[in-house]
Structures are given as structure tokens and as C-alpha cells.
C-alpha positions as a Markdown table, in Angstrom:
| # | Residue | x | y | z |
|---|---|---|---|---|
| 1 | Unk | -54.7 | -45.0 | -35.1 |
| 2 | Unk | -58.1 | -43.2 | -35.0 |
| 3 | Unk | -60.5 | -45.3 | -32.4 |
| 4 | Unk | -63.0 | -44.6 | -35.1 |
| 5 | Unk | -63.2 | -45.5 | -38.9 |
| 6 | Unk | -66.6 | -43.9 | -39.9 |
| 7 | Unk | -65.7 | -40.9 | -41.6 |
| 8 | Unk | -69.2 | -39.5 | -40.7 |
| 9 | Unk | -68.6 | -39.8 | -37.1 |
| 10 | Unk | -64.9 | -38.4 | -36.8 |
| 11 | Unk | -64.2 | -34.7 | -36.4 |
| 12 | Unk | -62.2 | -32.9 | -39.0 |
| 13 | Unk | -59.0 | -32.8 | -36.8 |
| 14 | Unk | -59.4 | -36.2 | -36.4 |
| 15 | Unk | -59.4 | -37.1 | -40.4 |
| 16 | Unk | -56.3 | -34.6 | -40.9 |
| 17 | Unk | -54.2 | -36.4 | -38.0 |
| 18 | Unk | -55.4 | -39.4 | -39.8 |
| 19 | Unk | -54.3 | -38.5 | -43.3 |
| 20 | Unk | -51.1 | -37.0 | -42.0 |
| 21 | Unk | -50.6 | -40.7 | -40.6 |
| 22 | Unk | -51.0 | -42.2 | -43.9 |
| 23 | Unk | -54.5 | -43.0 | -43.4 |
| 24 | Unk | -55.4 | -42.4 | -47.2 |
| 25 | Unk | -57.4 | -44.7 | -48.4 |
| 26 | Unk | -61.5 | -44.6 | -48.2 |
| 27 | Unk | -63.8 | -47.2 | -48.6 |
| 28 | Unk | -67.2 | -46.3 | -50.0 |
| 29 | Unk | -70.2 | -48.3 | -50.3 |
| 30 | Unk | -73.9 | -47.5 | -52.8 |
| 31 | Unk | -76.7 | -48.8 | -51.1 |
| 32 | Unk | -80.8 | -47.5 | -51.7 |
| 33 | Unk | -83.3 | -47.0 | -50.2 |
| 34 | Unk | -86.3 | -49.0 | -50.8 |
| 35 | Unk | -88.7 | -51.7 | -49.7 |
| 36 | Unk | -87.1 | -54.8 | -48.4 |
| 37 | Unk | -90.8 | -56.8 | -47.8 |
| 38 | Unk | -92.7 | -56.7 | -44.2 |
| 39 | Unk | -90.2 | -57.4 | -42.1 |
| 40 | Unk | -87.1 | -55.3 | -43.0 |
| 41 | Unk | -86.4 | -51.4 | -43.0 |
| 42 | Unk | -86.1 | -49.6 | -46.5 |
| 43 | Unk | -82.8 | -48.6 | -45.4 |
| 44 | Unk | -81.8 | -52.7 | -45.7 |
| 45 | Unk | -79.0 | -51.8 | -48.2 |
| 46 | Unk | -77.5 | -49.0 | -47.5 |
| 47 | Unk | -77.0 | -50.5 | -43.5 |
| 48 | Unk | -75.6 | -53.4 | -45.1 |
| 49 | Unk | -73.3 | -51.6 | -47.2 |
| 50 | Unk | -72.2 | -49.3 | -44.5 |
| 51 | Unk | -71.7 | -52.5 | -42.1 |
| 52 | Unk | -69.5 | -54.3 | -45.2 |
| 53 | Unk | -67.5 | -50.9 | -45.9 |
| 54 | Unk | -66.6 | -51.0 | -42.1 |
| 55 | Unk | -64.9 | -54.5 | -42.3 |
| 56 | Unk | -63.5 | -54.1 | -45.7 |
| 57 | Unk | -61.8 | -50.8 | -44.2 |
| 58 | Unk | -60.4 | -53.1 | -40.9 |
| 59 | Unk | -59.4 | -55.8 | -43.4 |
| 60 | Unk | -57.3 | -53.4 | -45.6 |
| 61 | Unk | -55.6 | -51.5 | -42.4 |
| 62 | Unk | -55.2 | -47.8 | -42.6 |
| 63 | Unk | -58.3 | -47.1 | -44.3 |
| 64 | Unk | -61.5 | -45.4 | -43.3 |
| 65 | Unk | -65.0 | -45.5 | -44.4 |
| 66 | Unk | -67.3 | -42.9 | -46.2 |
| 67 | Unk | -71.2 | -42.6 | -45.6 |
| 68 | Unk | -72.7 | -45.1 | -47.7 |
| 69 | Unk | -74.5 | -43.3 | -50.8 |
| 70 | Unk | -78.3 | -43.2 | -50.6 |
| 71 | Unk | -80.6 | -43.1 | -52.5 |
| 72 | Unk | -80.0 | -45.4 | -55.3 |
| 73 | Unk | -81.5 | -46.7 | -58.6 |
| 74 | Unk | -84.7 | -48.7 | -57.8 |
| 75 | Unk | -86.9 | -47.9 | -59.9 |
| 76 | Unk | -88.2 | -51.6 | -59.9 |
| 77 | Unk | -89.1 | -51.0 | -56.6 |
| 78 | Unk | -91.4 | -48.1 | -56.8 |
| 79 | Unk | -94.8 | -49.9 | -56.4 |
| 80 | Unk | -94.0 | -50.6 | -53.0 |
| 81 | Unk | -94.8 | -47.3 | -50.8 |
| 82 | Unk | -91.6 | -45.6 | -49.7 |
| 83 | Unk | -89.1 | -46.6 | -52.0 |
| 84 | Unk | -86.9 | -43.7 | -54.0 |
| 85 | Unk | -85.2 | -43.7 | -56.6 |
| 86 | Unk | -82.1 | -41.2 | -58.5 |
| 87 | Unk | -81.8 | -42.1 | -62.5 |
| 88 | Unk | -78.4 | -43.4 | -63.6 |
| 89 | Unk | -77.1 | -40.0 | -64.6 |
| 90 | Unk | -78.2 | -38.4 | -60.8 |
| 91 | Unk | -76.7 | -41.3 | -59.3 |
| 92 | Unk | -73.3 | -41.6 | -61.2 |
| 93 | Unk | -73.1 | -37.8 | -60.6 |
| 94 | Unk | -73.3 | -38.2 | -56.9 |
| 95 | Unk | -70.6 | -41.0 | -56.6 |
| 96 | Unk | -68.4 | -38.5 | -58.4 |
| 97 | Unk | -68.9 | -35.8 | -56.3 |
| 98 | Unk | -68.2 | -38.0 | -53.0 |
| 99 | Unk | -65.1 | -39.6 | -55.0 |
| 100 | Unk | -64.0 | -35.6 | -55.7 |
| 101 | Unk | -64.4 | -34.6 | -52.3 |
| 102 | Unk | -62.2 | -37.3 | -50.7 |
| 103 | Unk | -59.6 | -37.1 | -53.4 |
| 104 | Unk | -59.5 | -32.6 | -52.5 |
| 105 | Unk | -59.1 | -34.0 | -48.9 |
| 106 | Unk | -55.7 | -36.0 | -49.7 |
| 107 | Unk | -57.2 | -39.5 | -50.0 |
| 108 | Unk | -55.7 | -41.5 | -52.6 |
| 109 | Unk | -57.2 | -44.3 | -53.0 |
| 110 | Unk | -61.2 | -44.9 | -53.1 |
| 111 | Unk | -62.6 | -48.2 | -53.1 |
| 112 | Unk | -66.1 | -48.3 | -54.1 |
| 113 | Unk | -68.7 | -50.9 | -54.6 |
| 114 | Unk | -72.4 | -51.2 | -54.2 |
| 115 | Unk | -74.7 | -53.4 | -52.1 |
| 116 | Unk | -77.5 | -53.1 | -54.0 |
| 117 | Unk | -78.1 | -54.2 | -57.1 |
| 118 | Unk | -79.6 | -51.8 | -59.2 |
| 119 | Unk | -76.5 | -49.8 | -58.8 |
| 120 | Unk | -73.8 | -52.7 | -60.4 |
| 121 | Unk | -74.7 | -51.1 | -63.4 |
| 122 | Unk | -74.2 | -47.7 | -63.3 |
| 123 | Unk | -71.4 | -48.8 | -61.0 |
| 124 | Unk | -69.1 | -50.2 | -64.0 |
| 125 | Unk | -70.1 | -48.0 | -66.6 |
| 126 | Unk | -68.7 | -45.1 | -64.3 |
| 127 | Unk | -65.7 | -46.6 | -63.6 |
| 128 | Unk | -63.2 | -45.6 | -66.6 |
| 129 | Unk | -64.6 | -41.8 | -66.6 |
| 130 | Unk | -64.2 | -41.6 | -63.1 |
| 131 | Unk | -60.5 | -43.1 | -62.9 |
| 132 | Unk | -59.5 | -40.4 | -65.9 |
| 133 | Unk | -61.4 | -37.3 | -63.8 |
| 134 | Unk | -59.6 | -38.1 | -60.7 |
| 135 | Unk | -56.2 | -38.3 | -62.4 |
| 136 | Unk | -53.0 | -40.5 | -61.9 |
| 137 | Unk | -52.5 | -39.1 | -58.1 |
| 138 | Unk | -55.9 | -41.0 | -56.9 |
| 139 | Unk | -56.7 | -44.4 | -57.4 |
| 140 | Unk | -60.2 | -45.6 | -58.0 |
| 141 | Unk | -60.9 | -49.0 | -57.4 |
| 142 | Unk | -64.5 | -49.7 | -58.2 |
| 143 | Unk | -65.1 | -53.1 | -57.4 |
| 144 | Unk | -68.1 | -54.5 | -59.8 |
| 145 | Unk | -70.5 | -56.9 | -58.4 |
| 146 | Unk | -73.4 | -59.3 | -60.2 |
| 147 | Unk | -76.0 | -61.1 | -59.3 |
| 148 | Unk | -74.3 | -64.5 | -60.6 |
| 149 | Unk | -71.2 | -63.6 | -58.1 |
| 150 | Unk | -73.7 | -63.1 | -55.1 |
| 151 | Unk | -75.4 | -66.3 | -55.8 |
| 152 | Unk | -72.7 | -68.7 | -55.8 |
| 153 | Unk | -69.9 | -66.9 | -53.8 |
| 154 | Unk | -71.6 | -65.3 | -51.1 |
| 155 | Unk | -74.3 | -67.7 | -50.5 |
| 156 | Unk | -71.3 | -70.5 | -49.8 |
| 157 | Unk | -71.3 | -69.6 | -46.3 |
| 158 | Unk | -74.9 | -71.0 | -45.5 |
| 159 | Unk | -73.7 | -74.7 | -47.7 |
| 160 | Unk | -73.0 | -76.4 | -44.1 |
| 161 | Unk | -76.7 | -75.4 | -43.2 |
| 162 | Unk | -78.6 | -76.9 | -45.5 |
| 163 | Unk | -80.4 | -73.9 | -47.4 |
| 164 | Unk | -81.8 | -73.9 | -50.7 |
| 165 | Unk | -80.8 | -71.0 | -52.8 |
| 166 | Unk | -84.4 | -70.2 | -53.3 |
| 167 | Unk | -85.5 | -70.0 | -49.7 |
| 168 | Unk | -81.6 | -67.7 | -49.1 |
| 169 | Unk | -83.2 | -65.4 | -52.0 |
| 170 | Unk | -82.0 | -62.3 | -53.1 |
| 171 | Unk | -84.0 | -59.5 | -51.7 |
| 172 | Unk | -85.4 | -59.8 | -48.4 |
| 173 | Unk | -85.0 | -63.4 | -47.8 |
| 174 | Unk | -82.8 | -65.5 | -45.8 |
| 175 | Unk | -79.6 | -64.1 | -46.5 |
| 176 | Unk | -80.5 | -60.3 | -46.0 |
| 177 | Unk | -82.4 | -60.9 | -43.0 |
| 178 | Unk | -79.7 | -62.5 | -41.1 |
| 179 | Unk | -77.2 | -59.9 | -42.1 |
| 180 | Unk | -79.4 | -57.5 | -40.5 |
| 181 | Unk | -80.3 | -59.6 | -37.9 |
| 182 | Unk | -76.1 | -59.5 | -37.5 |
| 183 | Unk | -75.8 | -55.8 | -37.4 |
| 184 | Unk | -79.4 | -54.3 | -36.2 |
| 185 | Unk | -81.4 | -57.1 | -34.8 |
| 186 | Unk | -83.7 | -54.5 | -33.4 |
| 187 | Unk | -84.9 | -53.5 | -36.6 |
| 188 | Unk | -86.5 | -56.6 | -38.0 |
| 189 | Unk | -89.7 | -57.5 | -37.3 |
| 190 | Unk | -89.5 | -60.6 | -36.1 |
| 191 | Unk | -93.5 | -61.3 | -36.3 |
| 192 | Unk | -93.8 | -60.6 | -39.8 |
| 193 | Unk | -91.2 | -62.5 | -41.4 |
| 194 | Unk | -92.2 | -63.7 | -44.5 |
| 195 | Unk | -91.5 | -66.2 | -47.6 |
| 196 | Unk | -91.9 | -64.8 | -51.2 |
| 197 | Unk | -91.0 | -65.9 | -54.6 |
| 198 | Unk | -88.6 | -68.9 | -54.3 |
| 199 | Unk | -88.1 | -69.4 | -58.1 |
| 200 | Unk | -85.9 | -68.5 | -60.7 |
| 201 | Unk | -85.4 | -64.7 | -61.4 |
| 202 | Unk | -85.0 | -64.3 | -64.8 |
| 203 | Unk | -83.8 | -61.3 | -67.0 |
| 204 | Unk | -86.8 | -59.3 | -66.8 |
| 205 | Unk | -86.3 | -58.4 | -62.9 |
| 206 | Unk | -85.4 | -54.9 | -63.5 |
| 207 | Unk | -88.0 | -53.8 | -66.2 |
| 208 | Unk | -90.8 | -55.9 | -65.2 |
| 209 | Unk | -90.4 | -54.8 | -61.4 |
| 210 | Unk | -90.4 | -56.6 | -58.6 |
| 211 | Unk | -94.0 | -56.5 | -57.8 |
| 212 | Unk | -94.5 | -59.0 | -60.9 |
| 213 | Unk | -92.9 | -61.5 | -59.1 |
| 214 | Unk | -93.8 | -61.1 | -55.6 |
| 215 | Unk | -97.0 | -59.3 | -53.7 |
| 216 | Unk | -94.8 | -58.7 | -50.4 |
| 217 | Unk | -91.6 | -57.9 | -52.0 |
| 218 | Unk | -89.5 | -60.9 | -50.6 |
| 219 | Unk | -87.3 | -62.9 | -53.4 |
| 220 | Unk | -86.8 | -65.8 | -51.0 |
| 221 | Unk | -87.7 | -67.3 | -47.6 |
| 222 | Unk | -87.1 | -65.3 | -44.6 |
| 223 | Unk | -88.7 | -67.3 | -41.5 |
| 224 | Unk | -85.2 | -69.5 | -40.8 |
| 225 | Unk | -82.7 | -66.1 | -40.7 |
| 226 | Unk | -80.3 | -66.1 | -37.7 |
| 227 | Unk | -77.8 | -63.5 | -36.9 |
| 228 | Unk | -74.9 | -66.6 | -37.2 |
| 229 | Unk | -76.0 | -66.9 | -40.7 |
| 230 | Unk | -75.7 | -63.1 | -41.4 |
| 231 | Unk | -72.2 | -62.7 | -39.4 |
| 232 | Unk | -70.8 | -65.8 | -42.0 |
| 233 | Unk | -72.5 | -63.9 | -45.2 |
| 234 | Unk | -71.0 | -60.8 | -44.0 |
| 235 | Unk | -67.6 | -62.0 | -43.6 |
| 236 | Unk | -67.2 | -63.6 | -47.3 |
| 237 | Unk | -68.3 | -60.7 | -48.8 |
| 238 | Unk | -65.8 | -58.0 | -46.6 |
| 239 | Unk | -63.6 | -60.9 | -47.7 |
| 240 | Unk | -64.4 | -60.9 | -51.1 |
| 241 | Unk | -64.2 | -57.5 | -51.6 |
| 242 | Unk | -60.3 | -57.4 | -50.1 |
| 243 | Unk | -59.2 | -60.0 | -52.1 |
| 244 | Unk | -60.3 | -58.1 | -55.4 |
| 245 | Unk | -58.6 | -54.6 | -54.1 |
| 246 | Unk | -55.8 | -56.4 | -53.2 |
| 247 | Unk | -55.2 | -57.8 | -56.8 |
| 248 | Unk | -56.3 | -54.7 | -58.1 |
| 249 | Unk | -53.4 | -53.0 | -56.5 |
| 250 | Unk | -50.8 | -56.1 | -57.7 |
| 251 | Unk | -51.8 | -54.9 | -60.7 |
| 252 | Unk | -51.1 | -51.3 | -60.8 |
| 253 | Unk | -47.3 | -53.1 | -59.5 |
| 254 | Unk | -47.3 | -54.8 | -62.9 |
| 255 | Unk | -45.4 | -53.8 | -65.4 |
């Protein structure tokens, strides 16, 4: 068993002793990089991502975990200074290519989601192409995501502590904050966090932008984060995401 999972950090030996092993499955995450308000790093996603991929890869055994894909599609994140951004095409292109250099490497099955949102649709309109480019001998489990999912199944965790949806938020408030409070404490700024918008979000998000709903970029209430609520947030979603590979595979089993 290889002491460690992140493909990144291995050596190439290391990966081929850990195919030859059975080791063939690869777990990929899409994050962004882009403005997560005052208090959070642009890189917010695609840590999160990488931190999710890691337990997902644990939870499935024998599995190891790419780089988590960056940049990402956020364009309706551009008026905030730092933020990129890849068009659909770039970024579906670059999700192939990792997903053809693992499958040349011997893995055989790649597990791919995103933790960002701008990606879930890309995401799923990729899947079918990409499952008919890698062929029979690969399988490609791309495991869509929505907003409506991440509102009422991952926010579940923080029920027993009494927080509204609004003030858990979806970009850069509660919720995100703990989990990176959870993972990389040291990179929130603790003396800046910072509420936002607490309403609805409707439809026009994406084209609109984020900037015409919030001046500091937070959807949601930062100031009560805790890593406790992060490590529970993180856990339903590594969760989450087994359950749906594991069905997935019961039903390739299917006749």
C-alpha cells in the first residue's frame, strides 16, 4: 500500500508498484481559481476539491488521487481582481487530456467531479464523449453535482447547529469557510471575515455575475465558521460522492 495517495507527490516507481498492485482507480477533482471574498484564498476550490478527492480515494480503498484541475470556468467571477477563467471548450479539453493520461498509464477507472460550480456544467455535458474516447477498458465515472444537491444534502451536517441556509451560503460563507478552516486554517483571515448576500440566488447568478449580488463576494455569512463545522461538511460530501461511484459500478454489474 503506497504511504501516499496524491499522485502529485509520488514518484513514478511508486505509481507503477502501485498499479502493478491493483491500485487502478484515480480520483479527480475540477476546482477554479477565483475570489472567494476577504477572507478566503482564490485557490478556495480547488483546495477543497483536492482535500474531498483525498477522502473519496480512502473511502473507495485502492484508489489514488490526481491534481485537482485549475483554472476553471468563472467567468462570473471576473470583476473581482485575480480571478481566471478557461471557456467551456478549454476547460473540457483539459479534463480529457488528464482523463487520457491516466487511462495511457493503466488506470481504469477515473472518478471525476467538480467543487466548483461553474464547472457542473461542462462537467455533464462532457461526460458521454469522454466515456466513448476512453473506450470499454476505462471507466469514467463523472459524478454530476448541482447547486439544489449542495443545498439540502451537504448543508445537513450543520442542522444540529442551528444555521440558516442563508448565513451557510454558497460561496464564501459559513460552510466554505469552515471547510477551510478544516484543512488550512492558516490561510483564512480570521480578521476579515465577512457576511454578504444572505438571500435567495436566483437563475441569473452565472450571467449577471456575482458582483450584482454582493460588493465583497460572499453569498452568505462567514463570522460563525469553525473547523468542526467544515470536518462534518467535508465528510458528507467524500460520503456522498462514494455512495454515487459505488452505484455507479452496481450498475455496470447489471445486466
Amino acid at each position: 500500500m503506497p504511504q501516499n495517495i496524491l499522485l502529485e507527490e509520488m514518484t513514478w516507481p511508486e505509481i507503477e508498484q502501485a498499479l502493478s498492485e491493483g491500485w487502478t482507480t484515480c480520483v479527480i477533482a475540477a476546482g477554479s481559481v477565483e475570489q472567494h471574498g476577504p477572507h478566503l484564498p482564490l485557490i478556495t476550490d480547488t483546495l477543497l476539491g483536492q482535500a474531498v478527492a483525498l477522502r473519496l480515494a480512502r473511502k473507495l480503498g485502492r484508489s489514488l488521487a490526481a491534481p485537482a484541475i485549475r483554472p476553471g470556468i468563472s467567468e462570473h467571477h471576473m470583476a473581482f481582481p485575480g480571478s481566471l477563467t478557461l471557456d467551456a471548450k478549454l476547460f473540457s479539453d483539459l479534463v480529457q487530456a488528464y482523463c487520457l493520461s491516466l487511462a495511457r498509464h493503466g488506470f481504469t477507472e477515473l472518478v471525476v467531479f467538480s467543487s466548483h460550480g461553474g464547472n457542473f456544467g461542462a462537467l455533464a455535458d462532457l461526460a458521454p464523449g469522454l466515456a466513448r474516447t476512453l473506450g470499454e477498458k476505462v471507466r469514467t465515472r463523472v459524478v454530476g453535482l448541482d447547486h439544489s444537491t449542495l443545498a439540502d444534502r451537504f448543508m445537513a451536517p450543520l442542522t444540529p447547529f442551528d444555521i440558516e441556509p442563508g448565513a451557510a451560503g454558497s460561496h464564501a460563507g459559513l460552510s466554505e469557510t469552515s471547510q477551510v478552516l478544516a484543512v488550512r486554517p492558516e490561510l483564512v483571515r480570521a480578521d476579515r471575515l465577512a457576511a454578504g448576500y444572505t438571500g435567495e440566488v436566483g437563475p441569473d447568478l452565472i450571467p449577471r455575475g456575482l458582483k450584482a449580488y454582493t460588493e465583497n463576494g460572499v453569498l452568505g455569512d462567514a463570522r460563525r465558521a469553525r473547523a468542526e463545522y467544515g470536518e462534518a461538511l467535508l465528510e458528507a460530501w467524500a460520503d456522498w460522492l462514494r455512495e454515487e461511484v459505488q452505484a455507479s459500478r452496481q450498475a455496470d454489474l447489471t445486466p
